[in-house]
C-alpha positions as CSV (number, residue, x, y, z in Angstrom):
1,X,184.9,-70.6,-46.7
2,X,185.2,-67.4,-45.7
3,X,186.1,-64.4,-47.6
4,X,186.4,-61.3,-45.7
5,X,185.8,-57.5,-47.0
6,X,189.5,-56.3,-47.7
7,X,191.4,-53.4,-46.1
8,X,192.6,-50.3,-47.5
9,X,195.9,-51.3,-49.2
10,X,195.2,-55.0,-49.8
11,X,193.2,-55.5,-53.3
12,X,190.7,-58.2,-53.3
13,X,191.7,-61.0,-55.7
14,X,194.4,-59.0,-57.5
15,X,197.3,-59.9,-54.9
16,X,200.8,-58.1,-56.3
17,X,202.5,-61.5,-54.5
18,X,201.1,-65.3,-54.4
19,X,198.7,-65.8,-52.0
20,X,200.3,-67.3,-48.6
21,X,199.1,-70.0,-46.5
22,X,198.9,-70.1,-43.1
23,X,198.7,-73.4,-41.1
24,X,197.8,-72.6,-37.1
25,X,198.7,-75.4,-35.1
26,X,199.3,-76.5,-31.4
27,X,200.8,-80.0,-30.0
28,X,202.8,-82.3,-32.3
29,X,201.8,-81.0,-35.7
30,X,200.8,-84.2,-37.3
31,X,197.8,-82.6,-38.9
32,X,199.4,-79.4,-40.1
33,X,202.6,-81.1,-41.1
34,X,200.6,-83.1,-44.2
35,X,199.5,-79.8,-44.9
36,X,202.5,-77.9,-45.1
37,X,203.6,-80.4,-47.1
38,X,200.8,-81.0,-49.7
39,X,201.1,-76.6,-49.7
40,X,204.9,-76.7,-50.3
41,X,205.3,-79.3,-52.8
42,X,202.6,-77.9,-54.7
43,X,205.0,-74.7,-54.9
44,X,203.0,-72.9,-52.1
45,X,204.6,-70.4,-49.6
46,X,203.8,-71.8,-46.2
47,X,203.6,-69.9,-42.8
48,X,202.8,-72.4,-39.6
49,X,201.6,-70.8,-36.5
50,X,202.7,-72.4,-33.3
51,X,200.8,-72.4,-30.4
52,X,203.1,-74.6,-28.0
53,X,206.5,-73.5,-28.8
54,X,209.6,-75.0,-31.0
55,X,208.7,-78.7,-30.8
56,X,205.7,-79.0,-33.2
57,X,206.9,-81.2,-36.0
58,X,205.2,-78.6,-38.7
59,X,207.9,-76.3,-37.7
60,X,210.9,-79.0,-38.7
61,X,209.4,-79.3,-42.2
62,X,212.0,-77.8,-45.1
63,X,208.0,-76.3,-46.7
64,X,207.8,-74.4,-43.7
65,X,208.9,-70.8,-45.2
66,X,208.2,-68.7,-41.9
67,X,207.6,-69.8,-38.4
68,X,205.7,-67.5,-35.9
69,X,205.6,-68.6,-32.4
70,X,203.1,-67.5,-29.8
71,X,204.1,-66.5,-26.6
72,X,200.6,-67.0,-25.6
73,X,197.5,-68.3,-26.4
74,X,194.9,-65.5,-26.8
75,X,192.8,-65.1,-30.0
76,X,193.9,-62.0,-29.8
77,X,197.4,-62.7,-30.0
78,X,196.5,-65.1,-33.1
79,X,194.8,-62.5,-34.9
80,X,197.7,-60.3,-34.5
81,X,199.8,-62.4,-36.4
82,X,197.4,-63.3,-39.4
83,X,196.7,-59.7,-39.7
84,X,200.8,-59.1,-40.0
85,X,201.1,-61.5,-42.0
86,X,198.2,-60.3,-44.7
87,X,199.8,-56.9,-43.9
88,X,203.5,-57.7,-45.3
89,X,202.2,-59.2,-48.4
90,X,199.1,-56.9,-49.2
91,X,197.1,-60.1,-49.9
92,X,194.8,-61.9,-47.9
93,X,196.1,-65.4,-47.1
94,X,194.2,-68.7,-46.9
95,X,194.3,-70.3,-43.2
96,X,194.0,-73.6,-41.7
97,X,193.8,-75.0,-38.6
98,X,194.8,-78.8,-37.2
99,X,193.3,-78.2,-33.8
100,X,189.9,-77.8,-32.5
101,X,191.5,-75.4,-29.8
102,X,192.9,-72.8,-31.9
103,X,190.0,-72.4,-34.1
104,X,187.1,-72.3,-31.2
105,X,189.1,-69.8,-29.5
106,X,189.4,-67.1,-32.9
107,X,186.1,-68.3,-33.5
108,X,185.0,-66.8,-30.4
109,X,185.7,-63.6,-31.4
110,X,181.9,-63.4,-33.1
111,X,183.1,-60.2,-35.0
112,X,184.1,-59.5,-38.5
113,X,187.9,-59.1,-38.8
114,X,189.8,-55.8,-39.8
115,X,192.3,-57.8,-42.4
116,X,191.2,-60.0,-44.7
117,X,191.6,-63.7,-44.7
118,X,190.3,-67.0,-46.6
119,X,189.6,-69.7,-43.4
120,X,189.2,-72.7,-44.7
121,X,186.6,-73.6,-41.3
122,X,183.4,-71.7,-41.5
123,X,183.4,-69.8,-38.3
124,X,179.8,-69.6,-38.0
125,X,179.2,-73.6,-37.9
126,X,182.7,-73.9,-35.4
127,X,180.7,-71.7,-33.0
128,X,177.7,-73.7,-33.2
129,X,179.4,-76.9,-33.3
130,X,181.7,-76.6,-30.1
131,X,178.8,-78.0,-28.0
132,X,178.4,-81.6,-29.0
133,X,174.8,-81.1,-28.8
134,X,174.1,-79.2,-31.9
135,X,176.4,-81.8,-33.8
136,X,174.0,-84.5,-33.0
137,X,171.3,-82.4,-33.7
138,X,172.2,-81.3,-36.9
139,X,173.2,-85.0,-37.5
140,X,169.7,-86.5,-36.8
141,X,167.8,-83.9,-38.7
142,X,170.0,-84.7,-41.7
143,X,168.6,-88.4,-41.6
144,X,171.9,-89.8,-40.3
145,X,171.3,-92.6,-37.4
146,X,173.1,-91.2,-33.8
147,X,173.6,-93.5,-30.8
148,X,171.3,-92.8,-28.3
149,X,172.3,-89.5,-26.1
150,X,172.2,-88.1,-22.7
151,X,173.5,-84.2,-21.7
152,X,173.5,-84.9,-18.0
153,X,173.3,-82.0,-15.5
154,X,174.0,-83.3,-12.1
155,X,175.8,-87.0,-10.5
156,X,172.1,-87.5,-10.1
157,X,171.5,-87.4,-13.6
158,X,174.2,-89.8,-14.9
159,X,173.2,-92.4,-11.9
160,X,169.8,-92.5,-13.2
161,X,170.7,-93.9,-16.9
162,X,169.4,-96.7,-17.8
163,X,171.3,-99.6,-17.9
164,X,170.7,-103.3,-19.3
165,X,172.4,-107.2,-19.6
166,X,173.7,-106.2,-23.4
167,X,174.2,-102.6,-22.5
168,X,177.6,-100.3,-22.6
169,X,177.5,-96.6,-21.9
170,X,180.6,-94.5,-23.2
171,X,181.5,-90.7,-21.7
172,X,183.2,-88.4,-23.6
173,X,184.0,-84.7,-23.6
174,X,181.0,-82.8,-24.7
175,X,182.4,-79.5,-25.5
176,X,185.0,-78.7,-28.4
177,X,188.2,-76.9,-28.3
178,X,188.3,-76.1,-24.4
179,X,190.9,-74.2,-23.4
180,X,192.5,-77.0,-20.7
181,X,192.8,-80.1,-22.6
182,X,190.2,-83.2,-21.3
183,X,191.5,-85.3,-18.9
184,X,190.5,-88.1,-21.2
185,X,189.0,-89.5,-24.5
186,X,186.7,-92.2,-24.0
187,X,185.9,-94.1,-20.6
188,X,183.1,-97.1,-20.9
189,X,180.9,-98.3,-18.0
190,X,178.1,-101.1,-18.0
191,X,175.6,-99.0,-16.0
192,X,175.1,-95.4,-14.6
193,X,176.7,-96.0,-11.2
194,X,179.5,-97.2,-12.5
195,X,179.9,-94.6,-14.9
196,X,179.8,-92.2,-12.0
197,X,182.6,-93.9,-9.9
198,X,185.1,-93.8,-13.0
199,X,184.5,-89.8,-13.8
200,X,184.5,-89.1,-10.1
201,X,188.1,-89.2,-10.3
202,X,189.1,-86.6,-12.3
203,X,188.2,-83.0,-11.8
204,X,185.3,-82.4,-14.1
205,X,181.4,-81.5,-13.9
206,X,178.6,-83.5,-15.2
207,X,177.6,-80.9,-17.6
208,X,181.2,-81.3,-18.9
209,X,180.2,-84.5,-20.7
210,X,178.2,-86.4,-23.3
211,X,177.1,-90.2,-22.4
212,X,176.2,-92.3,-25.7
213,X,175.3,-95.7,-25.9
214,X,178.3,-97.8,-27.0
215,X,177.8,-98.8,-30.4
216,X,179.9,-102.1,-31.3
217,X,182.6,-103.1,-33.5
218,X,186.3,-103.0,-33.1
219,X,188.8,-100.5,-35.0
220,X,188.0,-101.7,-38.2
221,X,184.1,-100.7,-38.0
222,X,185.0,-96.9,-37.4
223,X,184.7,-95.1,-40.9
224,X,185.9,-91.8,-41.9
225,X,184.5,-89.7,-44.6
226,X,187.1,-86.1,-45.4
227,X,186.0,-83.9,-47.5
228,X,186.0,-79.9,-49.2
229,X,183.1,-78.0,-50.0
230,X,183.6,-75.1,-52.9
231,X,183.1,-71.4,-52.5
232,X,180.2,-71.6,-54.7
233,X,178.7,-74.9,-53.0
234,X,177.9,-76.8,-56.0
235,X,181.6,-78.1,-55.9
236,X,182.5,-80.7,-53.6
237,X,184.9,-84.3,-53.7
238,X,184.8,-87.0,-50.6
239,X,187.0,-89.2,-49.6
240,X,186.2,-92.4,-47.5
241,X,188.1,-94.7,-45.6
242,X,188.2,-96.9,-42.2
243,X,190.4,-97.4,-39.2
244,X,192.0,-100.3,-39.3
245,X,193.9,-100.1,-35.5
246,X,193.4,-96.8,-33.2
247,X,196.1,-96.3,-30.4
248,X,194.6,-94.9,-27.3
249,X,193.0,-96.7,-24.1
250,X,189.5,-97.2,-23.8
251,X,186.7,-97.6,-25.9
252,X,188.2,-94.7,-28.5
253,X,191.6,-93.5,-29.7
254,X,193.6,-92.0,-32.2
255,X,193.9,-93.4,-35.6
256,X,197.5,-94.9,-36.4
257,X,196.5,-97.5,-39.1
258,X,193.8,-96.2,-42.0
259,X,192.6,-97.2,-45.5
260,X,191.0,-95.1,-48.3
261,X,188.4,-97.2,-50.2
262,X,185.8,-96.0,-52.0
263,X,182.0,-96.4,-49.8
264,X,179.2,-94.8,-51.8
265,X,176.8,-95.1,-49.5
266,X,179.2,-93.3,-46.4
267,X,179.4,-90.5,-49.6
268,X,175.5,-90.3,-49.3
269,X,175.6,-89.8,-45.9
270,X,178.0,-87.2,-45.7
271,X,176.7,-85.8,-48.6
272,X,173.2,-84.9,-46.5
273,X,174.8,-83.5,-44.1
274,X,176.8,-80.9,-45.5
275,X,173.8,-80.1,-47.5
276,X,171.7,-79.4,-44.8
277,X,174.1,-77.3,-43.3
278,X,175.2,-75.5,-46.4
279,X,178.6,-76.1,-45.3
280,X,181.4,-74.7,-47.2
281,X,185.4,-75.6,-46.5
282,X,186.9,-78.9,-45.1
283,X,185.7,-81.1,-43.0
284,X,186.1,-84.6,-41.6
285,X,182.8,-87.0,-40.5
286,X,183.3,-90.0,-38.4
287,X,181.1,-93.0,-38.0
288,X,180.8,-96.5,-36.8
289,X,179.4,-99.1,-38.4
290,X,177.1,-101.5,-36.1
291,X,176.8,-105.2,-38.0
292,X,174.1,-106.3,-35.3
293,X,171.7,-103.7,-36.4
294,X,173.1,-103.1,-40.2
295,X,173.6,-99.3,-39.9
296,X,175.8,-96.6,-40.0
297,X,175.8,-93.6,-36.8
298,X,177.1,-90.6,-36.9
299,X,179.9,-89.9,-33.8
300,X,181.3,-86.6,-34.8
301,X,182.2,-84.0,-37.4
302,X,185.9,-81.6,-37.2
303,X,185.2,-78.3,-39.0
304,X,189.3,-79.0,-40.0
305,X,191.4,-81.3,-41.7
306,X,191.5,-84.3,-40.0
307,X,194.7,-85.8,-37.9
308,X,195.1,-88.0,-41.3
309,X,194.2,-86.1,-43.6
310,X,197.8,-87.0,-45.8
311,X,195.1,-90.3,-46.6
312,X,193.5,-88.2,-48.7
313,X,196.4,-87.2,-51.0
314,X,197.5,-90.6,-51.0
315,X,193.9,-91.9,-52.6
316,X,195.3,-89.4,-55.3
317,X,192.7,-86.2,-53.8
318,X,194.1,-83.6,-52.2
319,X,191.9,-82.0,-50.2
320,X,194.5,-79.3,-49.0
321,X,195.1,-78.5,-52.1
322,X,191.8,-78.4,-53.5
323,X,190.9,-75.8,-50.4
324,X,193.8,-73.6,-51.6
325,X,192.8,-73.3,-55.4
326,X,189.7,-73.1,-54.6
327,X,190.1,-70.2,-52.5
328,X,192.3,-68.3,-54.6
329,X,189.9,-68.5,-57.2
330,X,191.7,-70.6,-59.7
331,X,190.0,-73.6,-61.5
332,X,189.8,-76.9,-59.7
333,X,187.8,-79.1,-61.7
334,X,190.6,-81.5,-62.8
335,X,191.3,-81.8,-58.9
336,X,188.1,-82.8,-58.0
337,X,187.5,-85.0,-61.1
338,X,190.1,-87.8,-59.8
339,X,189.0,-91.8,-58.8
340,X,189.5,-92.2,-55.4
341,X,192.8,-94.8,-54.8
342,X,193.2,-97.7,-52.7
343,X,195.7,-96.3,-49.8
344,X,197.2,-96.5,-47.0
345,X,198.1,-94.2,-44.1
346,X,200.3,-95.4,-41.3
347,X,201.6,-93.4,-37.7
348,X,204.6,-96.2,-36.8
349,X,204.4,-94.3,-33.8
350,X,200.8,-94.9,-32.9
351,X,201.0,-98.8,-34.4
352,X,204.4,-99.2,-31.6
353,X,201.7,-97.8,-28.6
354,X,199.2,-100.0,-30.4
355,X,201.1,-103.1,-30.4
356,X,202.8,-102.2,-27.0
357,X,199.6,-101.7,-25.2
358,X,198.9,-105.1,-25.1
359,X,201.7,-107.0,-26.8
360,X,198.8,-107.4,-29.5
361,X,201.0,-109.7,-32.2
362,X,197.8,-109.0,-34.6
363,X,198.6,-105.2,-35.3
364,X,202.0,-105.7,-36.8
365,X,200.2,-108.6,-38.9
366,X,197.7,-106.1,-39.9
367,X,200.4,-104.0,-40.8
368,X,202.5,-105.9,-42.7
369,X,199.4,-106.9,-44.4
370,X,199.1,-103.2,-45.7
371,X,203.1,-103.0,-47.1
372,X,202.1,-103.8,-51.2
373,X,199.5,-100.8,-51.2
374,X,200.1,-97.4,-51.6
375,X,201.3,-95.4,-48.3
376,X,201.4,-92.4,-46.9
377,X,203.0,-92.0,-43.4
378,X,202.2,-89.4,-40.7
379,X,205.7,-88.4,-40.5
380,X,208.3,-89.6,-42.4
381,X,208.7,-88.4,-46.1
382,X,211.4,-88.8,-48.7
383,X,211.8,-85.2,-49.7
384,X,211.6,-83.8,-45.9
385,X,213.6,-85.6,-43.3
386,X,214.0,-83.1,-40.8
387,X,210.7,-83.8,-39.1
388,X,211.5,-87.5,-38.8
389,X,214.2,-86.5,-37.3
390,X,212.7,-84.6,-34.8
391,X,210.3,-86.8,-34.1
392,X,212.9,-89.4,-33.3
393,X,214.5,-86.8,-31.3
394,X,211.6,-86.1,-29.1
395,X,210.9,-90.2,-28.8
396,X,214.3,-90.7,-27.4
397,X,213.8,-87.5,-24.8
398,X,210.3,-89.3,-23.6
399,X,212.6,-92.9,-23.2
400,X,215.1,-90.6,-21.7
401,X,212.6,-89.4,-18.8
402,X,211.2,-92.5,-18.5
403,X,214.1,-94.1,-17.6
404,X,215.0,-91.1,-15.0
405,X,211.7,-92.0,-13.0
406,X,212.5,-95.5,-12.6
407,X,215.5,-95.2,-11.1
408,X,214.5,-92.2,-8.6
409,X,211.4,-94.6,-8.1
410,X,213.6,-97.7,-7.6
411,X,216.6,-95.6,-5.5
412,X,214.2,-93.6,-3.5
413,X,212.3,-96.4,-2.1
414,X,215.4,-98.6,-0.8
């Protein structure tokens, strides 16, 4: 966490007015619409910071209390409106970020800020963690396993990997929170060569990327461990779960089907690694779980709440919330003193791509499977319809174009 020296005119912990929260997010808003809505509900004044105009579905939700919309997407720009906002209500307000984008880019300020704000994202371990690198480091020093790694320089580099009958290489992006979004996730190849041919047809540089070694298991060997780090360190509560179906091609994607359940040893794992980097705030740690070889390897870390991080709240631990008392000084310890619940979390939209994909009969079984135990869902919600509704709204746009290109396809080539 970090708590910044006040202004004149802004008392340090003696705010006249409650504390506001600020959510700063870009794209659909998945992320920061979970936590808008653990904020609200929990009585919490809410501002969410677009960066990609009106359609995010944060925006839509009836816990949103003030919307900001940037015209553009400078850290700068950003800043301004944090500071405004800290300004108007003579208190420093708590912010949180869904997007890796957002928070490289006012992390890349490297200065101390004139107004005072709680981020729940440690800016100094953001900065160090944008390369991939430095995660893998700090990973391996921490005694987690990693999949074997290559930073390659040059075509010549990635041609030379090595390459065998059991072999799979995967390529990723190897920087975090670029300003152009990557042209993809995940792309698999059996041998360097290969590898080369695939990325030679999008518009990026070798030193763009990070090759791994494949590590296998399907969706449901991908485990997730969420989790808040106290102000004073010696606080912290983790949550674990697993993918159970990913939407995406490729070797990765996007989780649309998840399950809390309690894994002490992922707990230990996580556990060292935040240690060792004295971490303080939320953060979410993936890994995969390979049963030829019996171990756990670390893939990646977000210095932010997770895409699902509404799983959390429905094991019965709200990590949101948790960040917010936390950091407005109030006593957590019957939040973090809670037995994680069996759960579910569920994007329909992300199952429909899923099943869709590949007209894969086993995801809806998988799903239906899930109904009896608790849920959460990415977007729909009881008490707040509006962003259902939007989503819907922007579902039936995307059919809507869809269908526009076929026919110009169809009637422009007869």
């Amino acid at each position: 966490m970090i708590y910044l020296k006040p202004a004149p005119g802004i008392q340090e912990n003696l705010c006249s007015t409650a504390r506001r929260a600020i959510v700063c997010t870009r794209g659909q808003g998945v992320n920061a619409l979970a936590v808008v809505r653990s904020l609200g509900r929990a009585g919490i004044t809410v501002h969410v910071i677009s960066a990609e105009g009106p359609n995010n579905l944060a925006l839509s939700s009836r816990y949103c209390v003030e919307k900001h919309l940037l015209n553009e997407g400078s850290p700068e720009a950003l800043e301004l409106v944090i500071k405004k906002i800290a300004r108007d209500n003579k208190c420093e307000p708590i912010v949180y970020f869904d997007n890796d984008r957002m928070l490289a880019s006012l992390a890349s300020l490297q200065r101390e800020f004139v107004e005072p704000f709680i981020s729940t994202s440690p800016f100094s371990i953001v900065r160090r963690f944008l390369d991939k690198r430095n995660q893998n480091q700090a990973a391996a020093t921490a005694g987690l396993n990693v999949p074997e790694s290559w930073f390659p320089a040059t075509w010549g580099d990635l041609e030379q990997l090595p390459s065998g009958t059991n072999r799979k290489l995967i390529a990723k992006a190897r920087y975090v929170g670029s300003a152009s979004p990557f042209p993809f996730k995940v792309i698999s190849a059996n041998d360097g060569p290969q590898l080369v041919s695939l990325l030679k047809t999008f518009s990026i540089r070798p030193s763009d990327i990070l090759v791994q070694d494949f590590i296998d298991g399907a969706d449901k060997n991908v485990f997730i461990a969420m989790c808040f780090v106290g102000s004073n360190s010696e606080t912290s509560v983790i949550v674990t779960g697993r993918k159970l179906i990913q939407s995406g091609k490729g070797s990765g994607g996007v989780m649309a089907l998840g399950r809390a359940e309690p894994n002490k040893y992922l707990e230990d794992l996580t556990r060292l690694l935040i240690t060792h980097l004295g971490y303080q705030g939320l953060i979410g740690v993936e890994f995969k779980y390979c049963e030829r070889s019996n171990r756990y390897y670390f893939i990646e870390v977000s210095a932010r709440p997770e895409r699902f991080n509404g799983l959390a709240a429905a094991a019965g631990i709200d990590l949101t919330l948790i960040a917010y008392r936390d950091a407005n000084r109030d006593d957590i310890s019957q939040l973090v003193n809670i037995a994680q619940k069996d759960s579910i979390w569920i994007d329909v939209h992300g199952c429909w791509s899923a099943f869709r994909q590949n007209l894969n009969f086993g995801v809806l079984k998988q799903v239906m499977g899930t109904l009896l135990l608790r849920h959460r869902c990415a977007v729909f919600a009881l008490d707040d319809w509006a962003p259902t509704m939007a989503a819907w709204r922007a579902t039936a746009r995307d059919i809507g174009r869809r269908i526009v290109r076929k026919f110009r396809k169809i009637f422009g080539a007869t």
